[in-house]
N, C-alpha and C positions, 0 to 999 in steps of 0.2 A: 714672352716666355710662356708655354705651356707645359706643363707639368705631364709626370704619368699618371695615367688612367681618368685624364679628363673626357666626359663624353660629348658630343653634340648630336642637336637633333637627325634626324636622319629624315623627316620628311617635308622640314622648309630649312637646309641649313642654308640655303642662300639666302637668309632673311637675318644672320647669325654676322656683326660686324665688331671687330677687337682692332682698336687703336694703337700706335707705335707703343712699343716701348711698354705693354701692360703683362700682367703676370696674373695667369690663371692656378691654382694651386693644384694640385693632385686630386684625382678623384672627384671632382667637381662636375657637376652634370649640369647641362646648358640645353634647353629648350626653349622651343619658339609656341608650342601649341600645351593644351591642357584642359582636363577633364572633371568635372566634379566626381564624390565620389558618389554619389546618386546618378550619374549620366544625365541631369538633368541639362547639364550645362559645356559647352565645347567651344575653345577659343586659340586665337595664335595671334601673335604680336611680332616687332622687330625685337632683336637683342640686338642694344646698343653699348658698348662696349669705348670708353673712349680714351683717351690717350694718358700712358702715363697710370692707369688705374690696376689695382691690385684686389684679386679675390679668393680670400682665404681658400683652404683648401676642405674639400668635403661639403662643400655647398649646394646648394640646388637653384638655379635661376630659369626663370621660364618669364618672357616679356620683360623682359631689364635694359630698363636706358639709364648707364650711368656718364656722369659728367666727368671733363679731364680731373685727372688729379684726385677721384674718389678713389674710396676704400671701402670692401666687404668684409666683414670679417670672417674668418672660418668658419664653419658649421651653419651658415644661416640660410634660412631657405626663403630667398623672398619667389615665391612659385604659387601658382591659381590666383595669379591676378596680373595685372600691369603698375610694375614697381617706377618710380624712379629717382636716383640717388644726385642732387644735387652735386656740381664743380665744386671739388674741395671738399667734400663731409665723408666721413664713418659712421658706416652703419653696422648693426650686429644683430643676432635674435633673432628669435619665432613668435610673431610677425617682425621683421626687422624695425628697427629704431634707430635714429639719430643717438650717437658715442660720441664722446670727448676727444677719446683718443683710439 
């Protein structure tokens, strides 16, 4: 399920892959590339997306491999770097963190 006003990259979205069964939330923005804000720095990653995984909604991901059965929670921006969200765990927050629940 993908929600309204979720966006994807527009210039690697074939690099952009969401597993059965996962739920992107509304307004959630998904990229595969990123910039510092000095331009000293430019990079792009796969988004991995995997099965069964849910991402809150108003998010920001850029280079995200998450594992079946994780969770984001809404509002967290894991972006300007290469994230990734172990099978099974919640994460939340700016820099995102391992949650309980």
């Amino acid at each position: 399920h993908i929600y309204e006003g979720v966006k994807f990259d527009v210039f690697f979205s074939r690099l952009i892959e969401i597993g059965d069964n996962s739920t992107i939330g509304g307004s959630t923005l998904i990229y595969n590339h990123g910039a510092s804000a000095a331009g000293d720095y430019y990079g792009f990653g796969i988004v991995r997306i995997g099965k069964n995984c849910m991402i809150g909604n108003n998010s920001i991901i850029a280079g995200l491999k998450m594992g079946d059965n994780s969770i984001l929670k809404p509002v967290t921006a894991a972006a300007g770097y290469l994230f990734y969200i172990p099978e099974g765990k919640v994460y939340g927050g700016n820099p995102p963190i391992q949650m309980l629940h």
